[in-house]
C-alpha positions in Angstrom: 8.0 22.8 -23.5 6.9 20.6 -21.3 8.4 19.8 -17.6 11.2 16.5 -17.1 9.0 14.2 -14.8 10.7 11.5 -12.6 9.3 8.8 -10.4 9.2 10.3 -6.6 11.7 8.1 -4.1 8.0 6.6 -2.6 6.6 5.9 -6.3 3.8 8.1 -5.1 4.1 10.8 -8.0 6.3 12.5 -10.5 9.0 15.2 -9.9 8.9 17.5 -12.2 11.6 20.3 -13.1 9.0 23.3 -13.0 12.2 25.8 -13.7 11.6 24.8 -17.5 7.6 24.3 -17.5 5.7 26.8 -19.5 2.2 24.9 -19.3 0.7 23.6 -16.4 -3.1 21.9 -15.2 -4.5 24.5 -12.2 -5.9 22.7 -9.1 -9.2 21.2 -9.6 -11.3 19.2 -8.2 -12.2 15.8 -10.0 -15.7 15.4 -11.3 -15.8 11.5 -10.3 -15.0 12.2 -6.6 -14.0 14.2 -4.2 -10.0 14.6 -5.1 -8.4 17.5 -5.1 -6.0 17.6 -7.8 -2.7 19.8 -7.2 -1.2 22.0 -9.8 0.5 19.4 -12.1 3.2 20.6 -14.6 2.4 19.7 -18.7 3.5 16.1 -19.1 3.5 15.3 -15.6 1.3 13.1 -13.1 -0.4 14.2 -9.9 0.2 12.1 -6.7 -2.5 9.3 -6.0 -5.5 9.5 -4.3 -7.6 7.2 -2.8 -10.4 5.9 -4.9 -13.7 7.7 -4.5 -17.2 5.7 -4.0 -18.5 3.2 -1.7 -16.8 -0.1 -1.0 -14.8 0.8 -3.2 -10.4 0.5 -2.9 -7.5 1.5 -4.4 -5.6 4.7 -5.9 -6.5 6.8 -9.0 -3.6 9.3 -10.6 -4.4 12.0 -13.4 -1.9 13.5 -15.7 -1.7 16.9 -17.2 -1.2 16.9 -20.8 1.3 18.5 -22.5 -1.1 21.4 -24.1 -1.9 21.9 -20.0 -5.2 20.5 -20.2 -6.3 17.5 -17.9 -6.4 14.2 -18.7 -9.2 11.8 -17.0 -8.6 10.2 -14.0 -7.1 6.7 -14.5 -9.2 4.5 -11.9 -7.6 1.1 -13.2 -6.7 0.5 -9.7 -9.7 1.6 -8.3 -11.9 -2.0 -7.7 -15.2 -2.5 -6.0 -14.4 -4.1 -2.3 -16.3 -7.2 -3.3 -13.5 -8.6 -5.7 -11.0 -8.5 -3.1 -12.5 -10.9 -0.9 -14.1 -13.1 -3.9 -10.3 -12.8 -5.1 -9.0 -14.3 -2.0 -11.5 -17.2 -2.6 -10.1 -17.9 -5.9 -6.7 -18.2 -4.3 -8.3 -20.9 -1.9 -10.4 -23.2 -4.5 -8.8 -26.6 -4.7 -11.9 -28.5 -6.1 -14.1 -28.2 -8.8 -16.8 -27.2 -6.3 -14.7 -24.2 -4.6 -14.0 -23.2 -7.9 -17.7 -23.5 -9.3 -19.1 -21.4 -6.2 -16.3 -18.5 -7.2 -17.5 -18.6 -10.4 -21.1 -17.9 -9.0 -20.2 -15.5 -7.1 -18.1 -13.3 -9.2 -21.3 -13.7 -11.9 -23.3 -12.3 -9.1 -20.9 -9.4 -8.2 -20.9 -8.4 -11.9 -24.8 -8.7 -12.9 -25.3 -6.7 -9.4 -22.7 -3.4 -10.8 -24.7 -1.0 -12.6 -21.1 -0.1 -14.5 -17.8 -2.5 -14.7 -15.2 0.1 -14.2 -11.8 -0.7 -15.8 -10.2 -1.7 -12.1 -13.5 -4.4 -11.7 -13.0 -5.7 -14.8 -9.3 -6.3 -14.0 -9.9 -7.8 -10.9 -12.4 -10.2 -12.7 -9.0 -11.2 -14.9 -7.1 -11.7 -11.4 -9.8 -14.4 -10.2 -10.4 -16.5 -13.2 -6.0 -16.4 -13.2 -6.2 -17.6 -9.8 -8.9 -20.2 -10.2 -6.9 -21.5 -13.1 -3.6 -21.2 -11.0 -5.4 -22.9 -8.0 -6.2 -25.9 -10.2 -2.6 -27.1 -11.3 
């Protein structure tokens, strides 16, 4: 049986009822970075850490599965430092030329990644919905 899991009060974790867990994830330490993952109940998420790498922002979770095994890291949060400020650029583009150089640049952020991780590729999704937002 696996543990009840609630949201924390700060949103930061699950609470889990470990008084009816019978499977849990030990402590480890992630492959991708240096987070140290606390003893998680089955079912259940660890609290967040920040994002491992350089330049790079943001929070990762894991969950523990519910045969006790670990799950990988979900890093859909975690986004290259880059986007954030060619994000904020996006926001600001009132002409087809401001909006043309964002473009450029956020073809020049992605050719220059060796690996578009899943929180990059989001924040791709965020600029081109700003750009499109910025020109109504």
């Amino acid at each position: 049986m696996a543990g009840v899991c609630k949201p924390s009060p700060q949103g930061k974790a699950e609470i889990c009822d470990e008084e009816t867990v019978t499977k849990k994830c030990p402590r480890e330490v992630s492959d991708i970075g240096v987070a140290k993952w606390k003893e998680t109940a089955a079912g259940c998420v660890t609290e967040r850490k920040p994002c491992s790498g350089p330049s790079v922002a943001g929070t990762m979770t894991r969950k523990c599965g519910s045969d006790g095994q670990w799950l990988d890291p979900d890093v859909t949060q975690c986004v290259s430092e880059d986007f954030f400020e060619i994000n904020a650029k996006a926001e600001r583009a009132n002409t087809l030329s401001s909006a043309n150089e964002v473009l450029g640049d956020l073809e020049s952020i992605v050719e220059s990644d060796d690996i578009i991780t899943p929180g990059n590729l989001l924040a791709s999704a965020e600029v081109v919905r700003n750009l499109l937002n910025a020109s109504r």
